[in-house]
Residue, then its C-alpha position, 0 to 999 in steps of 0.5 A: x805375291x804381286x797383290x800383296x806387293x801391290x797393296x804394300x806399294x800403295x800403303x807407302x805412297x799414302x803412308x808418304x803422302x800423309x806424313x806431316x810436312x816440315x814444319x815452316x816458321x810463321x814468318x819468314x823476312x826477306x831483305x830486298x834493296x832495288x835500285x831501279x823498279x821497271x814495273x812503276x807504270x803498273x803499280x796502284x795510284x794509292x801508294x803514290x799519293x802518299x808518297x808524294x809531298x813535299x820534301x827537301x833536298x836534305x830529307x830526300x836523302x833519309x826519305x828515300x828508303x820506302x819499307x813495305x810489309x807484304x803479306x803472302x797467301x795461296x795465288x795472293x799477295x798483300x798489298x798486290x801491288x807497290x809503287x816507288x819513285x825510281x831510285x828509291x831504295x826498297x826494304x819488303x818485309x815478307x810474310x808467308x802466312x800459310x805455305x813457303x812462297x816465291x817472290x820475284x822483283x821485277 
């Protein structure tokens, strides 16, 4: 009696653990407006260059909306960093490309 209990037991747990999970939607967007980022010293010297130009006070106003694409995998984010001048306001469009991720603005 306890070996078939066992045994059926077992089935469960592998009949459980090879279900097929909840299907997630390809891509899932995210809306993030940030008004200060803290974590500018850390960021990539790429995206800076490209931001910096030139701007009048009038264009500053339209310009300071910053969109970002970000693709996210397994232990890995794209681009892994992104850098704004503090104030801006950011709009990150997430992409899970695999499985549902976390995401923390700092």
């Amino acid at each position: 009696m306890k070996y078939k209990f066992l045994v059926f037991a077992l089935f469960l747990v592998l009949l459980i653990g090879c279900a097929e999970q909840q299907a997630t939607p390809e891509q899932q967007k995210i809306k993030v407006t940030m008004e200060n980022s803290q974590s500018e010293a850390a960021q990539g010297n790429n995206i800076q260059e490209q931001q910096k130009t030139e701007e009048k006070p009038e264009q500053r106003q339209e310009d300071s909306i910053k969109e970002f694409s970000i693709t996210a995998k397994r232990f890995e984010f794209r681009p892994s960093t992104i850098a704004v001048n503090k104030g801006d306001k950011v709009i990150l469009h997430l992409t899970s490309s695999d499985v549902t991720h976390g995401f923390v603005v700092r």
